[in-house]
C-alpha positions in Angstrom: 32.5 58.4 49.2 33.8 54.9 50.8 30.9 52.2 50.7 29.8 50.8 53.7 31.6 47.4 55.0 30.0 44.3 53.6 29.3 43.3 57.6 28.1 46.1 58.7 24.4 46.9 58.7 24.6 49.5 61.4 26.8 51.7 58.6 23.6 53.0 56.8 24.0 56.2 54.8 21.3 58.5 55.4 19.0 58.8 52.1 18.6 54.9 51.9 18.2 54.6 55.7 15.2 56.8 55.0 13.8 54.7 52.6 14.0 51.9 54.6 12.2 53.4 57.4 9.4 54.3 55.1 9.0 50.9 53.5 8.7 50.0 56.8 6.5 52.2 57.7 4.1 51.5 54.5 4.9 47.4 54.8 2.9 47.5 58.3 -0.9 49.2 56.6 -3.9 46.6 56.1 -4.4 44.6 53.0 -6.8 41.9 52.3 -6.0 39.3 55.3 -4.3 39.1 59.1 -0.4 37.8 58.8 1.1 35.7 61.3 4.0 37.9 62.6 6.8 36.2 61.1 5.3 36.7 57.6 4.6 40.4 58.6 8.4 40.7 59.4 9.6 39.1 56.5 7.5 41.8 54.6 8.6 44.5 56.2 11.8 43.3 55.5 11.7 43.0 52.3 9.8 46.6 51.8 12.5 47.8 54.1 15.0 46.7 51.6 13.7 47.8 48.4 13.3 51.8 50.2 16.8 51.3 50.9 17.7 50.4 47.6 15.7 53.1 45.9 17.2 55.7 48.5 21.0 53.9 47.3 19.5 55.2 43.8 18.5 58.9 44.8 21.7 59.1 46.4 23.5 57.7 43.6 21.9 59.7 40.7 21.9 63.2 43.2 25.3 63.1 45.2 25.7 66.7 45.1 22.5 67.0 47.1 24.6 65.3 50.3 28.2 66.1 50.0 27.3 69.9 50.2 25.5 69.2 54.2 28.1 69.9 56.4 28.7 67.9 58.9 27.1 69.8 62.1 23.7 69.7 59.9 24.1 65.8 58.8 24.6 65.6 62.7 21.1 67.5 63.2 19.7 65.5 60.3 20.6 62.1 62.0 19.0 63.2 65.1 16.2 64.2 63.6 15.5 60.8 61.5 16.4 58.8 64.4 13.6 60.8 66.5 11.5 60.4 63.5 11.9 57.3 63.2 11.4 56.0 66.7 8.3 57.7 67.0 6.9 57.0 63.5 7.5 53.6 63.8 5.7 52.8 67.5 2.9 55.2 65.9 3.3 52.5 63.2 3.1 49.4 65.4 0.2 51.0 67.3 -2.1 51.2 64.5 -1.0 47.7 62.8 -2.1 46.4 65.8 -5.1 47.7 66.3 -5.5 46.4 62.2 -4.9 43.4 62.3 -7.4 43.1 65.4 -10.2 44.4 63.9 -9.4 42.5 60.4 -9.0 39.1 62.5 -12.3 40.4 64.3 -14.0 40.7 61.0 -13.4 37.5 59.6 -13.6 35.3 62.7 -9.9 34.0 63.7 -8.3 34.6 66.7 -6.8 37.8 68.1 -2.8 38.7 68.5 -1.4 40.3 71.7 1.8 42.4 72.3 3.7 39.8 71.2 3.2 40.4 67.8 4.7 43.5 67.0 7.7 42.4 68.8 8.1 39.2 66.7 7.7 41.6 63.9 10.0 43.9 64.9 12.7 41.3 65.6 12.3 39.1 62.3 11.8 42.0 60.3 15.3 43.5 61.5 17.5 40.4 61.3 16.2 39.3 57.6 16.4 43.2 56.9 20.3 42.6 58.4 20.8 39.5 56.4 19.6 40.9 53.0 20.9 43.9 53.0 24.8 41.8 53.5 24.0 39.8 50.8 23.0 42.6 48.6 26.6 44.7 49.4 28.7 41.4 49.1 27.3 41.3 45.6 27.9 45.1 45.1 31.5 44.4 46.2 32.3 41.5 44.1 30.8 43.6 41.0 33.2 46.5 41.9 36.1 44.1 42.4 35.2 42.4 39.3 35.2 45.7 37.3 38.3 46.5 38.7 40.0 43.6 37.3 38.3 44.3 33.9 39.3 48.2 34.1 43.1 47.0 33.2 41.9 46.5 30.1 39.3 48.0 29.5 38.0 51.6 29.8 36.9 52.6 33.5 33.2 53.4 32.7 32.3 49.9 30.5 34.5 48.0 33.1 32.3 48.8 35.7 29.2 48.0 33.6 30.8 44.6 33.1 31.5 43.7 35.9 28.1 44.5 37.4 27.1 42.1 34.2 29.2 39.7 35.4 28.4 39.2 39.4 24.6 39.4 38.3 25.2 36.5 35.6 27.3 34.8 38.1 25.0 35.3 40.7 21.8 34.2 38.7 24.0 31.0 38.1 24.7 30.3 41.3 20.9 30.6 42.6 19.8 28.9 39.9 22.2 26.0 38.9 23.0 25.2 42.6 20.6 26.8 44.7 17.0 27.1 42.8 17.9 23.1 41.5 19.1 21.6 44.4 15.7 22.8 46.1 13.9 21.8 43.6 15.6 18.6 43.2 14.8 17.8 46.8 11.7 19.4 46.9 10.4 17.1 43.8 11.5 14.0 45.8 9.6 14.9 48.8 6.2 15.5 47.1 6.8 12.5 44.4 7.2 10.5 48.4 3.9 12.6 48.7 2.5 11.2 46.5 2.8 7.7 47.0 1.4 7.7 50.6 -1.5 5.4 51.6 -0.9 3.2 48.7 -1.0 -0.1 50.2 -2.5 0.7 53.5 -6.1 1.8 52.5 -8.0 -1.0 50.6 -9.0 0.0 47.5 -12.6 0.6 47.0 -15.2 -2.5 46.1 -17.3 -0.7 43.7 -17.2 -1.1 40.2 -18.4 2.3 39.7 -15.1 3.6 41.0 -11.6 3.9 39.6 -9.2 1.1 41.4 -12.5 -0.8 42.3 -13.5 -4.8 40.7 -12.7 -4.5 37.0 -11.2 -1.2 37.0 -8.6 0.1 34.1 -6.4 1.8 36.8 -4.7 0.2 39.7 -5.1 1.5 43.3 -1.2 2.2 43.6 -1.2 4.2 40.2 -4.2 6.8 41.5 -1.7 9.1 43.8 -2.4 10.3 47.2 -5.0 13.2 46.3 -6.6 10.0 43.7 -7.2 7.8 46.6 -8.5 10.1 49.0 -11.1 11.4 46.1 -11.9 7.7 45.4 -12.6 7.0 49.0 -14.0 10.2 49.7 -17.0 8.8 47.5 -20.4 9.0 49.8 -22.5 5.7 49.5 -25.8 5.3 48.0 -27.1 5.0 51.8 -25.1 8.2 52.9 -27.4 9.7 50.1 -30.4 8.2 51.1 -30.3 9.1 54.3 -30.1 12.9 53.6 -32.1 13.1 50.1 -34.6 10.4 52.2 -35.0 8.9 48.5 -33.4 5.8 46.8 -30.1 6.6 45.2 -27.3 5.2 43.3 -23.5 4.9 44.2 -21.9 7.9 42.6 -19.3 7.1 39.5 -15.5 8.4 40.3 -13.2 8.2 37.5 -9.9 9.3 38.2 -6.4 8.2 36.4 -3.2 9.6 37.9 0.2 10.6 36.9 1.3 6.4 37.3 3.9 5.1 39.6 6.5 6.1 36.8 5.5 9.7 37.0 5.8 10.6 33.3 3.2 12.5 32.4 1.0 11.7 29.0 -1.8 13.9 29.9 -3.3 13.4 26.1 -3.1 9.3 26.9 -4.3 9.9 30.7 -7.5 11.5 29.0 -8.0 8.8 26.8 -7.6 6.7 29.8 -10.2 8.6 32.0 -12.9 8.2 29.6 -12.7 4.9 28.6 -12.5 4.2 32.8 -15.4 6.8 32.9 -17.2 4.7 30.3 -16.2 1.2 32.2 -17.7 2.6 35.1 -20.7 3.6 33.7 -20.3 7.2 33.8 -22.0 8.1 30.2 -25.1 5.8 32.0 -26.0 8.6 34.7 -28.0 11.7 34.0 -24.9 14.0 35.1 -21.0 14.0 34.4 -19.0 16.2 35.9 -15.5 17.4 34.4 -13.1 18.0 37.4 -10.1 19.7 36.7 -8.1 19.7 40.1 -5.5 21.4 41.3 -1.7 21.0 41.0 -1.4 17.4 43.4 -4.6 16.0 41.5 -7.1 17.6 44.6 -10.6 17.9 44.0 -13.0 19.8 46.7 -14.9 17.5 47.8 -17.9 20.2 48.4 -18.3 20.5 44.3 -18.2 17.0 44.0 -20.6 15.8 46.6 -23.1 18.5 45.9 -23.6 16.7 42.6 -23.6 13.8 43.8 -26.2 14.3 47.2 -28.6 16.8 44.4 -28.8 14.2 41.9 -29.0 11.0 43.8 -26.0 9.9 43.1 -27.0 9.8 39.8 -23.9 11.5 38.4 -20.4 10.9 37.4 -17.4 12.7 38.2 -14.4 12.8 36.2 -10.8 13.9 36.5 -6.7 13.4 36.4 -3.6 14.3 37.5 -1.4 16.7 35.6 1.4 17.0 38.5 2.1 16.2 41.8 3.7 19.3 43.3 0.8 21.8 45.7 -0.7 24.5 44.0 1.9 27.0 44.8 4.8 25.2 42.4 2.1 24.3 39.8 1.2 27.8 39.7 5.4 28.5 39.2 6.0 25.7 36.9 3.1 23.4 35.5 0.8 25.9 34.4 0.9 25.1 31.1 0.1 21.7 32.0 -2.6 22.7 34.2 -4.5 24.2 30.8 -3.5 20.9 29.0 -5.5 18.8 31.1 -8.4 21.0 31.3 -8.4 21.0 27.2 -7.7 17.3 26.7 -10.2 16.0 29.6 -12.9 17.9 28.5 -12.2 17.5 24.7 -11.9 14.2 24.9 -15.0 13.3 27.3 -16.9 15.7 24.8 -16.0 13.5 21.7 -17.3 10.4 23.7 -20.8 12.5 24.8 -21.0 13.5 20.9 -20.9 9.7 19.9 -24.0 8.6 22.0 -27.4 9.0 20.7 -28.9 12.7 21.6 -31.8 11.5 23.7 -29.0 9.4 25.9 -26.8 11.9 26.4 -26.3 12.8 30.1 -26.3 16.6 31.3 -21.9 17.6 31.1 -21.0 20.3 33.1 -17.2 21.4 34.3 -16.1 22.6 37.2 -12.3 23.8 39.1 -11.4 25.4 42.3 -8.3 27.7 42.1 -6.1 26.2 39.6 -8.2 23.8 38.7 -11.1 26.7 37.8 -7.7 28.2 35.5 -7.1 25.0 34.4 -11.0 23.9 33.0 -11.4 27.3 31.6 -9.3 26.4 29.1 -11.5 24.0 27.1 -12.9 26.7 26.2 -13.1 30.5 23.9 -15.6 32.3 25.5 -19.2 32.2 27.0 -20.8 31.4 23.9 -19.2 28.1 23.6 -19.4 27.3 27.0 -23.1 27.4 26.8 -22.8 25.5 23.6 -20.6 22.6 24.5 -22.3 22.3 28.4 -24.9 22.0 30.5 -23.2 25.0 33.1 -20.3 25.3 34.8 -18.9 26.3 38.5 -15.7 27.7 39.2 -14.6 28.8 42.3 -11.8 30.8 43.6 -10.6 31.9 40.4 -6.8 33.6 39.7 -6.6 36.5 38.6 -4.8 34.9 35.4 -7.7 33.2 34.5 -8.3 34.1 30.6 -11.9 34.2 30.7 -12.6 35.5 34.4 -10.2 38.3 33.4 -12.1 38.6 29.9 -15.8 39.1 31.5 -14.4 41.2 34.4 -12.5 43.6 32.5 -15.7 44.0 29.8 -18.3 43.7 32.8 -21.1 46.1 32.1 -20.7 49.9 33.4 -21.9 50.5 36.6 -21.1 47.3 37.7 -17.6 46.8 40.2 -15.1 44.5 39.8 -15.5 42.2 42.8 -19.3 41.8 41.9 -19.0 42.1 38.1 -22.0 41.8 35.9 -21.3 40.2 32.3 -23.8 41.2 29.6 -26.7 41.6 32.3 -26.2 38.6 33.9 -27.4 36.5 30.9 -25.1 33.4 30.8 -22.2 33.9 33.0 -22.5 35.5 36.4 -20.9 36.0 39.9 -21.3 35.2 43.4 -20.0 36.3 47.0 -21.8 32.9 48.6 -23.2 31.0 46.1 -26.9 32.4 46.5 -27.4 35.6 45.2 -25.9 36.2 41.3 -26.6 39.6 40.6 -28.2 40.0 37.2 -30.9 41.6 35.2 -33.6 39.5 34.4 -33.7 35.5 34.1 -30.4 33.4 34.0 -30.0 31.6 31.2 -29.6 28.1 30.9 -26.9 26.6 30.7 -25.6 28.6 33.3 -21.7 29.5 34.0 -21.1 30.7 37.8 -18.1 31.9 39.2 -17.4 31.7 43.2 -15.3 34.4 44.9 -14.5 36.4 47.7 -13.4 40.2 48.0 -10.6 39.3 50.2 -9.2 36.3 48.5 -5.9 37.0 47.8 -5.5 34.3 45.1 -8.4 36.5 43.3 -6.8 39.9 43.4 -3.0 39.2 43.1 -1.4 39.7 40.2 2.3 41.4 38.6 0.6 44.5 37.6 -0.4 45.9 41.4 2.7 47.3 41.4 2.5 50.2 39.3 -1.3 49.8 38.8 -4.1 50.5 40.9 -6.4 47.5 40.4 -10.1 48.7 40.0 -11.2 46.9 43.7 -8.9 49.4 45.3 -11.1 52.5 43.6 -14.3 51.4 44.4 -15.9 50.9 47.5 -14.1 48.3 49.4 -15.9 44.6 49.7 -17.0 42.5 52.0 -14.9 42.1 55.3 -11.9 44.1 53.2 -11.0 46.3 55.6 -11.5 50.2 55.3 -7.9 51.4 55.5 -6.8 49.4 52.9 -4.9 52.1 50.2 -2.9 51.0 46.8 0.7 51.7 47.3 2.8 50.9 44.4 5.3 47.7 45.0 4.3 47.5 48.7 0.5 46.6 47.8 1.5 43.4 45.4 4.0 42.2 47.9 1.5 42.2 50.7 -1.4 40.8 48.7 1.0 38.0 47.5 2.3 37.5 51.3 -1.6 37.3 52.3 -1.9 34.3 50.0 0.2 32.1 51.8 -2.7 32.5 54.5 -5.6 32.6 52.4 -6.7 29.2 53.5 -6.4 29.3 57.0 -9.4 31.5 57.2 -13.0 30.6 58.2 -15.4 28.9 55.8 -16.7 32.4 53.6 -13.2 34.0 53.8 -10.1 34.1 52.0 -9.5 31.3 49.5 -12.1 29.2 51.9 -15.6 28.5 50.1 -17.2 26.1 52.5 -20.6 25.0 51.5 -21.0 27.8 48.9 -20.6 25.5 46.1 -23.9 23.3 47.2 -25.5 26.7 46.9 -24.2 27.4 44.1 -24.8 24.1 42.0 -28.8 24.3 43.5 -28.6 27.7 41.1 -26.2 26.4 38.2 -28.0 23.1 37.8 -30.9 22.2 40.2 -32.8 19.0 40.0 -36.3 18.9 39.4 -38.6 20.0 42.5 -35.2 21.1 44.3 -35.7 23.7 47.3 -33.7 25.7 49.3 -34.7 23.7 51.9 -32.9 20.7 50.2 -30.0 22.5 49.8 -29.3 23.7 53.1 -29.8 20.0 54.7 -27.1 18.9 51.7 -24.6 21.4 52.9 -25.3 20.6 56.7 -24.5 16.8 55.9 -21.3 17.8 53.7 -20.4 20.1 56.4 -20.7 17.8 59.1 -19.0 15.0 57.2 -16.2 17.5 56.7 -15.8 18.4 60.2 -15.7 14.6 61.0 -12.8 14.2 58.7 -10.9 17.3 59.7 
């Protein structure tokens, strides 16, 4: 049977136009978070393609099962799909609608008219268009390229080879030309980045901060996300005036990636404690052991929390390991992203270890995100957390976390996976909002808390969703996760990775958004003496409103 032109994506044959409906069909069903419409198209899109491929395969590997339909009943079977089709898909539309309506209604953003499923419609069918040419131009050039080998070679290995050949050639191309010029490009725009507000912010006039009077590290060297942490640093009277008690300026200790950009992270350790150290970091009763994320960020609602809790008797730590976002750090540095977790902490440790034991300040760590993935790595398991700390906080883990994956896989039975309990609760334990941590009996100290939400994507994604249903999807479904929400094999891991391009334009307590869950959070993991819920609530309010002033 002739293949369909190259340009024509109104030639479907019937079995993979099937699939393609259906992936449609199973593309437009709920998962953890509300799309925009031209992510949703792109989705269905994409689902759209892969049915048609697997149809292309059931065709291919049955083509007995079509050539004996005469053509009065493929007639009657076109009709019938097309009818199918029309009215499965607005029954489709109808209900993704009225989904994403009541998700967006659950977690608090606004609501999507008519308009929607149209854009979704019309993206979804021109990328679906656009794909599926590219996909039969390579299909042509591997036939023509097997061709030209079948004049030497046998028919059947020709054709194998030259499939070997487009894809090679193909992978080549993307890579070499497309993939590098992208990066290329896209690594000179973030390295630009980078280097914003170096000379037009003063830097600070504090000695306890990094770039300030007799600082190891120069303001232009600290990187964008570096200078906005430095400055970022509340006063001793921003303290006072919500603690109503005397307090201290905070120490911030930060060393980035340089204006050269090469990256020593076991050298930028060194660095960062002997600035930590300069600063007088070892001199407070808390240090803190920030491992951001990829551009060096650190969330300013971990830090401050300290910071407000203790007086501003703490010290925070950290450095940059790249200067791409999260998303390519994730992709490419997260090796590095474990490196710098490992060599801060190790090397801050040996420093701690030095000083006499009664002068020792409390060291915790803390991460949000990659940075959580990153700071776990310091460590093998709960026991030597709790032997090397004071407690930890990380929030927003991935789901490639080592140990996050370790003590929820072996969680205790009984217990689900979006509110695990580890060994009752003893050291390490979970939270939803940063005030209740399920467990039996008393926690522990030194305690080891991990923030997260049942609809943050960056939590639940992960390669194995598509053949594998994940354990969140049997049990009952969590907070704000809507009800409808089903495992479907392929379809369920693309739409959970779609949703986490959105998961931080959410609400505060949604998505990959914490808010003020981690002053909660650090009142439980490592409260002051005399320190109320009360106390918490007005540090939160003044970090919120702070926050929103700075928005």
């Amino acid at each position: 049977m002739n293949a369909p032109p190259i340009f024509r994506p109104d030639r479907l044959p019937f079995v993979p136009t099937v699939g393609a409906v259906v992936g449609v069909w199973l593309a437009l069903t709920p998962s953890l978070l509300p799309r925009p419409a031209s992510f949703q198209g792109l989705l269905c899109a994409v689902a759209a393609l892969l049915g048609y491929g697997l149809g292309a395969l059931l065709r291919w590997a049955v083509p007995a099962a079509w050539q004996t339909v005469g053509p009065q009943r493929r007639r009657v079977a076109w009709i019938a799909l097309s009818v199918v089709s029309a009215v499965g898909t607005l029954a489709m539309v109808v209900l993704h609608l009225r989904w994403q309506r009541e998700m967006r209604s659950a977690i608090g953003v606004d609501q999507v008219g008519l308009g929607h499923p149209l854009i979704v419609l019309l993206v979804g069918v021109v990328l679906f268009g656009l794909l599926l040419i590219l996909a039969r131009a390579l299909r042509a050039a591997g036939r023509s390229a097997g061709r030209q080998v079948g004049r030497v070679l046998p028919a059947r290995f020709a054709a194998l080879l030259g499939v070997a050949l487009v894809t090679a050639g193909g992978y080549w191309l993307v890579n070499s030309l497309v993939v590098g010029t992208l990066v290329g490009r896209l690594d000179a725009v973030f390295m630009a980045v980078n280097d914003e507000f170096s000379t037009d912010r003063p830097a600070p006039e504090s000695p306890h901060l990094s770039a300030g009077p007799g600082s190891l590290v120069g303001w232009d060297e600290l990187g964008r996300q570096g200078r906005a942490f430095i400055m970022n640093a509340p006063t001793p009277e921003e303290i006072s005036a919500v603690t109503g008690e005397q307090a201290l300026q905070p120490v911030r200790a930060y060393v980035g990636v340089g204006t050269d950009r090469e990256v020593d992270l076991r050298e930028e350790s060194q660095l960062a404690v002997a600035e930590l150290e300069r600063a007088g970091g070892f001199e407070r009763q808390v240090v803190n052991v920030a491992t951001g994320t990829g551009r060096g960020w650190i969330n300013e609602n971990q830090a401050q929390a300290l910071e407000y809790m203790w007086g501003g008797d703490t010290a925070t730590v950290s450095v940059q390991y790249s200067y791409l976002p999260s998303w390519m750090s994730f992709l490419v540095d997260q090796q590095r992203a474990q490196d710098a977790g490992r060599l801060l902490f190790e090397a801050v440790y040996a420093r701690w270890l030095e000083l006499p034991e009664p002068d020792r300040p409390l060291l915790v760590v803390s991460g949000e995100s990659l940075g959580s993935f990153g700071g776990e790595a310091a460590f093998s398991g709960e026991q030597d957390i709790a032997a090397r700390t004071d407690g930890a906080l990380f929030v927003g883990p991935a789901s490639n976390n080592r140990l996050w994956s370790q003590f929820t896989r072996e969680r205790d039975r009984g217990t689900t996976q979006i509110e695990p309990i580890y060994q009752a609760g003893r050291t390490v334990r979970f939270s939803d909002d940063g005030i209740e941590w399920p467990g039996e009996g008393e926690w522990e100290s030194p305690r080891v808390g991990y923030l997260q939400h049942a609809n943050d994507p960056v939590t639940w994604w992960n390669w194995a969703l598509a053949f594998s249903r994940p354990d969140w999807l049997v049990e009952e479904r969590g907070r704000d996760v809507h009800h409808r929400v089903r495992w479907i094999p392929v379809v369920t891991m693309l739409q959970v990775a779609a949703d986490q391009m959105v998961a931080n334009d959410v609400p505060d307590g949604q998505g990959h958004q914490f808010g003020q869950a981690p002053v909660y959070a650090w009142a439980e993991i490592l409260p002051p003496p005399g320190w109320t819920s009360a106390d918490s609530d007005r540090v939160a309010a003044a970090i919120g409103a702070t926050k929103s002033a700075t928005d």
